[in-house]
N, C-alpha and C positions, 0 to 999 in steps of 0.2 A: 393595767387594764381594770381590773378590781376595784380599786380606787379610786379611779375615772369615772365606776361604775357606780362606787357608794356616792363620790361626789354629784352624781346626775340625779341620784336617789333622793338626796337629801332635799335639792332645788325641787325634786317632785311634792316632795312630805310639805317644805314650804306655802310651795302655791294649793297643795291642799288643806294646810293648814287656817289658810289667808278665807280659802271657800268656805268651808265647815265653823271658823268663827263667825265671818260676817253674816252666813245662813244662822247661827247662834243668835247675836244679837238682833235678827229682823225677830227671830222668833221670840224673842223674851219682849221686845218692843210690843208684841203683840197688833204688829200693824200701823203703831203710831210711835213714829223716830222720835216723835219730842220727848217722851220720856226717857228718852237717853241720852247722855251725860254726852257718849261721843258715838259718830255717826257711824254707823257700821265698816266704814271701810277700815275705821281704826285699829278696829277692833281686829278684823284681818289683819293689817300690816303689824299690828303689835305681836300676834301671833308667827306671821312670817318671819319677823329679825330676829325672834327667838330660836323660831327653829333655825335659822341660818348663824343663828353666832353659836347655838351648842352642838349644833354638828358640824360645823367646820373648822371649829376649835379644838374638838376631841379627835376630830380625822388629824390634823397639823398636829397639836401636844402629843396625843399618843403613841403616831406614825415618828415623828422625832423622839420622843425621849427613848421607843423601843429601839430605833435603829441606832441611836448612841450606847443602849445597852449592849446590842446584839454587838456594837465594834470592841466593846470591851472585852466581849466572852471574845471573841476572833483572836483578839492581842493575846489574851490568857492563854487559848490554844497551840498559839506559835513560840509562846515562851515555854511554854512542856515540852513541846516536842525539840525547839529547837532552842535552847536557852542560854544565854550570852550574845543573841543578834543586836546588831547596832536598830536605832528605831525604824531607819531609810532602809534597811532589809526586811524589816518585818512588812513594812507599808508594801513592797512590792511582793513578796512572797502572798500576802491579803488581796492586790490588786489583780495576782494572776489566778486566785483561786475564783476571785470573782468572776472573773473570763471565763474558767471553765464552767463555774457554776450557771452562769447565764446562756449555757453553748456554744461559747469564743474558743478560741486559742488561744492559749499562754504561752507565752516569751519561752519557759521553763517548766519541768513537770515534776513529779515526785509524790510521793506519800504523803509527806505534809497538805500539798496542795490538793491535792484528790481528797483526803480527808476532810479538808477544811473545804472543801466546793460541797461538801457532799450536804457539811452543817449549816452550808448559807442557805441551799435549798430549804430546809427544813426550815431552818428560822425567819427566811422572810418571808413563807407561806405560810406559818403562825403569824408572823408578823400585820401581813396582810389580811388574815380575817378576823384576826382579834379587832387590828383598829377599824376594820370596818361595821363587824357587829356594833361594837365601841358607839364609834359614831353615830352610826343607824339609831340605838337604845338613848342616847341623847337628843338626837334631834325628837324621834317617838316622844319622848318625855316632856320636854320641853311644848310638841303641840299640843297633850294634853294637857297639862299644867292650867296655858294660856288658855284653852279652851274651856276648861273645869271653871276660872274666875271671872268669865261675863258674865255682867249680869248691868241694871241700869243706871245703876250707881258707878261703874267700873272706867277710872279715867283713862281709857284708852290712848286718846288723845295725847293728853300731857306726857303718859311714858313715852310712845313713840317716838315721838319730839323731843323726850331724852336721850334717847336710846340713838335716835339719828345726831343727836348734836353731839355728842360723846365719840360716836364715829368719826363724825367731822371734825373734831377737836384731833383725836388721836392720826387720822390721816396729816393733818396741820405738824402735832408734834413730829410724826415719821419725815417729812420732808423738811423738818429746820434741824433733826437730828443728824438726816443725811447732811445737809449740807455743813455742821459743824465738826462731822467725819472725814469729810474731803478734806476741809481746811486744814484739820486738824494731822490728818497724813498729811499732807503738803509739807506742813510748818515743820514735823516732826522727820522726815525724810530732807530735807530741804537742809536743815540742822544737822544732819547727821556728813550732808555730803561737803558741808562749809569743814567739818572737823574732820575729815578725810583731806582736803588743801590747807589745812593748818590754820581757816580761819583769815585766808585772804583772800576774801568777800570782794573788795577792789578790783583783786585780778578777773573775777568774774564778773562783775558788772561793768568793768570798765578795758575789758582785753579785748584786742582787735586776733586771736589766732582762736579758731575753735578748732579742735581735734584732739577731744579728752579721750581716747580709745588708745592714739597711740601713744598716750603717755605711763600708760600702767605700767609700773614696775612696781614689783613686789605686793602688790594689792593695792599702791598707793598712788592717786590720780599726781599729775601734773599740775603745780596751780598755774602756771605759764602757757595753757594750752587748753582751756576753759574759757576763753572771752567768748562771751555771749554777741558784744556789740557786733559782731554782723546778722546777726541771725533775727536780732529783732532791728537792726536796719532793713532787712529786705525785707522781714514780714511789714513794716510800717510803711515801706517801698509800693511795694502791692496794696497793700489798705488803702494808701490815698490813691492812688491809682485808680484803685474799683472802685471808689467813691464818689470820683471825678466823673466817671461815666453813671456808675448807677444815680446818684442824687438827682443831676440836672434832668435825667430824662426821666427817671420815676417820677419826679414831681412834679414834671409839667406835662405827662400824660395823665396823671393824679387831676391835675388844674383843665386839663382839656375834656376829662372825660365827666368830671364833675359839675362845670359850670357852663362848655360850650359844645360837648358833644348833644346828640339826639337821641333820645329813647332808642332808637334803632340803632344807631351808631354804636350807643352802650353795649347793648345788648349780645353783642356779638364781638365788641374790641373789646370789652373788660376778658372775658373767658378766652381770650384768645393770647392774652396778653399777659393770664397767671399760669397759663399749661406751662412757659418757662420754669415756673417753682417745680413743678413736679417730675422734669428733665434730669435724671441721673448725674452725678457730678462727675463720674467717670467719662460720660458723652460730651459732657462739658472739656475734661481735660483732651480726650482726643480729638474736639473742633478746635483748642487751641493747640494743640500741638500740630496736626496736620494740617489745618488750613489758615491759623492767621496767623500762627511762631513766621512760616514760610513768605506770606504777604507781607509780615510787616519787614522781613530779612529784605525779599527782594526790591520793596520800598526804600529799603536803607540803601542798598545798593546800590539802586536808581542814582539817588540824592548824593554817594560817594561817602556813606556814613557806613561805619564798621558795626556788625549787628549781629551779635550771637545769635545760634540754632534755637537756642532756648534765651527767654527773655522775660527781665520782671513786667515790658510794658505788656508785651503778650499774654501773660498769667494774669495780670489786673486787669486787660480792657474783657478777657470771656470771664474774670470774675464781677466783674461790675454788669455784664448782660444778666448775668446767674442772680444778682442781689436785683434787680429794677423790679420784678413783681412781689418781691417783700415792701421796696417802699412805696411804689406804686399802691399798692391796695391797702396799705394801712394808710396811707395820706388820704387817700379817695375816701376811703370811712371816716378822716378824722373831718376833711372839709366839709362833708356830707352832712356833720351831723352839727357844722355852724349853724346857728338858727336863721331861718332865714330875714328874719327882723331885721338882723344886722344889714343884711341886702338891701332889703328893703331902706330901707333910714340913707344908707350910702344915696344911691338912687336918687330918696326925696331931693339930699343935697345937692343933687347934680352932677353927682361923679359917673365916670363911664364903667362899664365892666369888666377893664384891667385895672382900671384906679381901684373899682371895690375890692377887688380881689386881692390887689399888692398892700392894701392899705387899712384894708378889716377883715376879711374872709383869712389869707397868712396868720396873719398876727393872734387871729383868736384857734385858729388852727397849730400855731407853735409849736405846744406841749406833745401832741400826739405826732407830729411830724419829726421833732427831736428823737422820740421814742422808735421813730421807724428807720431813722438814720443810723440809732446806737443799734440797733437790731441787727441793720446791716454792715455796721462794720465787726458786730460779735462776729456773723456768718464768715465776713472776710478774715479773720485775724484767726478763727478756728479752720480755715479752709486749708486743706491737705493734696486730693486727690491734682487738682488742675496745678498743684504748684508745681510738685513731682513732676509732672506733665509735660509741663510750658517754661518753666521758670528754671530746674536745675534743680540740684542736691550738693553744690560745693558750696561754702560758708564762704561768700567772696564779698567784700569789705567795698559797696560802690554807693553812688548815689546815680550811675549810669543806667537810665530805665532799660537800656540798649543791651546790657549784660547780664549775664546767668548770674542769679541772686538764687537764696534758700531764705525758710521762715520756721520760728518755734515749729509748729508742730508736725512740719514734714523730717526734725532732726530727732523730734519722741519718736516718730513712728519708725524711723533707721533705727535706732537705736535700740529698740525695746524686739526689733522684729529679724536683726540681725542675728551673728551665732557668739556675738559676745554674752559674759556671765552675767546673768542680770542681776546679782548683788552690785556688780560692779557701773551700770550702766543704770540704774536705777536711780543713784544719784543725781549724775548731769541732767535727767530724766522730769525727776522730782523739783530739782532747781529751776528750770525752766519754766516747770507749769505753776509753781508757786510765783515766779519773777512776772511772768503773763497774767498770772491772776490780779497779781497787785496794779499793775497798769492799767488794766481793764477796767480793774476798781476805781482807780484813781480819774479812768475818762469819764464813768459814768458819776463819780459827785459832781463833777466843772459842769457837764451836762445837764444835771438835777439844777446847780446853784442858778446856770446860762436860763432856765426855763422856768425859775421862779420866779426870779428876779424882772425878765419879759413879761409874765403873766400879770407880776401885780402891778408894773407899767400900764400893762391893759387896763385893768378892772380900773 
């Protein structure tokens, strides 16, 4: 609460720091902005990011590097008193004192921990106002500083602009770092779990029996009970599936509401037509399971055709309802934003209003409609909840839409969420989402090459 509180503090010091500069530099202008280099607001916001990068830089460093201190004093403690614990004793003998110290209940009681609750008190309430004075006296600092160097000469402007591009630079490096950390566990868990099957990679890429759980003996997986190939057969089962439905009717209510609905018509079918995206997937799975797993059974039935309870065509036609206002409304913007020259010029030559459309309005829409496509089959190929749902949870080897199929990430989420060891399950775990990643990869280059290659057909 404290530090909630220095943090509300600082964003106050901020936006007065932002006021008291730019009333600075009105007043050194003496009335006429032209004498100054940069225009008052700069001079605020130069001020503001100051105070906001040294006070919530010292709140984070100071608040971390004390509470890594204060775990060290903790461990020192439980080594005196209690010395020769394995590390996984001390951690929880630490994590019960925290319990008490915080007003919980511990697992377990004792001296040790009553002691050691007694010191956390004490030390995170140092802890607590040291880094918040801390903070407070840097940001303090920092608005004077920025305030003490206006003057008419003072490039406010240019730092700002630094000072933001720097920001933005560093947000850019944080998210190409994350992603080179993902990969990077993938590849390295991924590796680890090939040398736990000795390295027959074959048997998992290309083995039709998935059930690596019951093969553990002695810590060591089964390579004979590792094929993946049903598991990304039914996820690619359901993918086309959902796509079959979501494409044709995204895109051609995309083309309906774009070129031949009415202002009124829009108005009221686009917003009616994306509340779908915002439809919980869980809602999703229980309209497929309870109302069309059942319709399409007793369809089959009807017809004399054998139809599981659960079914991959069921899980793909309510995930393809689930994807139609992702491509829907990215096609609708991309068509949107053809120029209408193109129209026009079709027109002059005499083409009709499906001819323009199939024949220049598509074609120069391509690129961004491709993009809505691969978006929506990322959505299918990552979809969990409705498969669980609709579709099954046994790894069963079909190409029968009529049959309970399973997909990658409904077997991470068994797996990871089950009461098996997760050393042990982490593996198959990690194989999979590295195997999936590389596929994915692999559809969106065909897709980039498919949409180049069309485009400069166009131009």
């Amino acid at each position: 609460m404290v530090l909630t509180a220095s943090f509300v503090a600082i964003l106050f010091l901020a936006v007065a720091g932002y006021g008291m500069s730019r009333s600075r530099a009105v007043s050194v202008a003496g009335g006429n902005l032209a004498r100054l280099h940069s225009r008052p607001s700069y001079h605020g916001t130069y001020s503001l990011l100051w105070v906001l990068i040294a006070g919530i830089a010292t709140l984070l460093i100071v608040g971390e590097a004390w509470a890594l201190l204060n775990e060290r004093i903790y461990f020192s403690i439980i080594e005196d008193a209690r010395p020769g614990l394995a590390q996984i004793e001390k951690q929880l003998i630490l994590s019960d004192a925290h319990q008490l110290a915080n007003g919980g209940i511990s697992s377990a009681t004792g001296e040790v921990r009553t002691t050691l609750a007694e010191t956390i008190r004490v030390m995170d309430t140092w802890r607590v106002v040291v880094t918040s004075v801390l903070s407070m006296a840097a940001a303090a600092a920092a608005a004077a500083l920025t305030f003490g160097r206006i003057d008419a000469d003072w490039r406010a402007r240019n730092r700002s602009e630094n000072i933001i591009r720097a920001i933005l630079m560093i947000c850019a490096i944080i998210a190409i770092l994350t992603t080179i950390g993902i990969v990077l566990s993938l590849i390295f868990e991924t590796i680890n779990f090939f040398g736990k099957i000795d390295w027959q990679v074959h048997k998992f890429l290309f083995g039709t029996t998935w059930s690596p759980l019951s093969g553990v003996s002695a810590g060591k997986l089964d390579p004979d009970k590792v094929g993946a190939v049903p598991l990304f057969a039914g996820t690619f089962m359901i993918t086309i599936i959902a796509m079959l439905v979501a494409v044709p009717v995204g895109l051609f209510a995309a083309v309906y509401l774009s070129d031949f609905a009415s202002k009124a018509t829009r108005a009221w079918a686009k917003p009616m037509l994306e509340i779908l995206a915002g439809v919980p997937t869980v809602v999703y799975g229980f309209f497929a399971a309870i109302t069309v797993a059942p319709a399409i059974r007793d369809a089959g039935n009807f017809l004399g055709l054998s139809v599981d309870s659960s079914s991959a065509l069921a899980a793909g036609t309510v995930m393809g309802i689930m994807i139609i206002p992702f491509i829907s409304s990215l096609s609708d913007d991309v068509i949107n934003s053809v120029p209408q020259s193109l129209r026009d010029g079709s027109y002059g030559l005499g083409a009709t209003k499906a001819e323009t459309i199939r024949q220049v309005v598509l074609p120069a829409a391509l690129p961004g409609i491709v993009s809505a496509v691969l978006l929506g089959v990322s959505r299918a190929v990552g979809e969990t909840m409705i498969v669980v749902m609709a579709a099954g949870q046994g790894a069963n080897l079909t190409w029968n839409p009529l049959e309970a199929v399973t997909t990658v990430t409904v077997q991470i989420v068994m797996l990871y969420t089950g009461d098996t060891d997760l050393e042990t399950a982490s593996g198959p775990v990690f194989a999979l989402g590295f195997t999936l990643f590389c596929v994915t990869l692999l559809l969106n280059v065909v897709a980039l090459r498919i949409v180049r290659r069309y485009r400069e057909m166009y131009d």
